[in-house]
N, C-alpha and C positions, 0 to 999 in steps of 0.2 A: 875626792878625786873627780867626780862625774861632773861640779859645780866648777873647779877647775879647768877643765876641761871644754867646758862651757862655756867658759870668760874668754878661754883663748882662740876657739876657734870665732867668737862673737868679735875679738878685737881685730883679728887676721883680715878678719871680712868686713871690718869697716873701716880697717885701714885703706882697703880697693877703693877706687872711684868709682867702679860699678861693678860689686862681685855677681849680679846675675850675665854679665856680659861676660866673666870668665865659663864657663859654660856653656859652649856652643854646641849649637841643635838641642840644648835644652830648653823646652819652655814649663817656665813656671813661673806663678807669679810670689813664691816665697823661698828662701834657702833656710830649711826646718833643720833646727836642733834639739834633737828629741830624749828625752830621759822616760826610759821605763822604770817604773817599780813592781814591784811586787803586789801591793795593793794600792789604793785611793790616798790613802793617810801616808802612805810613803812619798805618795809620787806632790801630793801638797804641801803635807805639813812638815816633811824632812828638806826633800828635795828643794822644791820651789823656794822655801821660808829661805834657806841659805842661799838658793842663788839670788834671792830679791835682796837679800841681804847684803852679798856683795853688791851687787849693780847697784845699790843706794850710798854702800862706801866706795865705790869707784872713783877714785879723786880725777883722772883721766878723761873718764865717760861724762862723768859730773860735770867735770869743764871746757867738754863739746858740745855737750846736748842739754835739751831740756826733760826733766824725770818727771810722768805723769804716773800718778798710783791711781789708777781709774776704777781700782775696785775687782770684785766680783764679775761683772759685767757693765756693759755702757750699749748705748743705744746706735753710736755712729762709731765704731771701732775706724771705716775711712777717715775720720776726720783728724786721727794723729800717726797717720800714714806719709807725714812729710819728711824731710831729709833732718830733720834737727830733734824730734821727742823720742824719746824711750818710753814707749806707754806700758805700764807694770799691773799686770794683770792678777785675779787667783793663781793661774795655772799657767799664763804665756804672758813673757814679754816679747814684745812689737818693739826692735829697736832699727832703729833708720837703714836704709839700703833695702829693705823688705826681708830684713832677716829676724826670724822666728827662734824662741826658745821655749819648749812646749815640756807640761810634764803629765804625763799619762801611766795609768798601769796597767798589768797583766790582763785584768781581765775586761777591758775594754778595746776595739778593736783599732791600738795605738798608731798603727801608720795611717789610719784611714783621715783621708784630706790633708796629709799633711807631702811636701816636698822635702825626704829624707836624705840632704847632704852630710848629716854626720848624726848618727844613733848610736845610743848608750844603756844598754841592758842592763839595771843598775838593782842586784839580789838577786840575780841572773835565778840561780837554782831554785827561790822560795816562788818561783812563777806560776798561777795556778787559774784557771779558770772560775767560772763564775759559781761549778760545781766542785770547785775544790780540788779538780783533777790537776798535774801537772801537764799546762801546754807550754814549759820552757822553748822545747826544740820547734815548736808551730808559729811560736811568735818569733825565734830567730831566725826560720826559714821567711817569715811573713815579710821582718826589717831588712832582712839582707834585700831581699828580691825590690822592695819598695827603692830604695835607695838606689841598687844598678838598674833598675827598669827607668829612674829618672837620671841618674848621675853618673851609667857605666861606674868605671874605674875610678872616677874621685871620688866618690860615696865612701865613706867610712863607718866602719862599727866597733864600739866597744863592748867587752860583756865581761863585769865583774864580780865576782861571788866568791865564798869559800864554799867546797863541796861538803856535803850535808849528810848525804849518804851514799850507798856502794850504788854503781850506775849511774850517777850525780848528773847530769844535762852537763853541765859546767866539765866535766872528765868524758863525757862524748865527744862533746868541741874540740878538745884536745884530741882525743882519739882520732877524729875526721880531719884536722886540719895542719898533725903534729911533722908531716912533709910539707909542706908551704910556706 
């Protein structure tokens, strides 16, 4: 679902001819699509593997752009920063328009430096700190705020989980936002 989700809002926005210029009195120099996991190995080796996955079957993307798998890291990330590559990273692809798809987890501080136009809290409830504690609701107060503090009202969040146990983060959410 999160990987889906990810395709469509990545296609929406490079259908625009300039989607940072829909966003007025915004300045940024990226529109961040962000996937949290729960841990490190979620947010690489589940999340990411499939979204590179798709973006490399993308029969569409494929035959607009050009697809650079530049690895783990590279030395000039500017340098496929132009309007035609999809540069396909570990953890972010860099695909044209200056639009971002990032995957990060819980216990890393997931919004920091990034421009959150649409976040995805993805094992919502298994969220937990570096001690282990659950910071579900720290990190979703963290995304929300990151996102309207850059994006007001077009900022979007998803937050997916089955509840795990009684008080669940995931059955808060619900509780705090089940009038809206």
């Amino acid at each position: 679902m999160a990987v889906h989700a990810t395709d469509y809002v990545v296609y929406v926005l490079l259908c625009c001819h300039n989607p940072l210029s829909l966003f007025k009195g915004v300045t940024a120099d990226y529109l961040d699509i962000l996937n949290v996991a729960y841990n490190h190995r979620q947010a690489v080796d589940v999340f990411m593997a499939k979204l590179i996955l798709s973006v490399k079957n993308w029969k569409w993307l494929r035959n607009k752009y050009k697809l650079v798998d530049s690895g783990k890291s590279i030395k000039d990330d500017r340098k496929y920063e132009t309007m035609d590559v999809v540069n396909i990273k570990q953890d972010t692809i860099i695909f044209p328009k200056y639009i971002r798809a990032v995957a990060k987890c819980s216990q890393q501080n997931a919004a920091e430096g990034t421009n959150l136009l649409v976040w995805i809290a993805d094992e919502f409830s298994a969220f937990s700190d570096k001690n282990n504690k659950s910071n579900a609701m720290e990190m979703f107060n963290t995304l929300r705020t990151s996102s309207t503090t850059r994006f007001q009202n077009y900022g979007k969040g998803f937050v997916i989980s089955f509840t795990r146990y009684k008080n669940d983060p995931i059955l808060k959410l619900i509780d705090i936002y089940k009038d809206y």
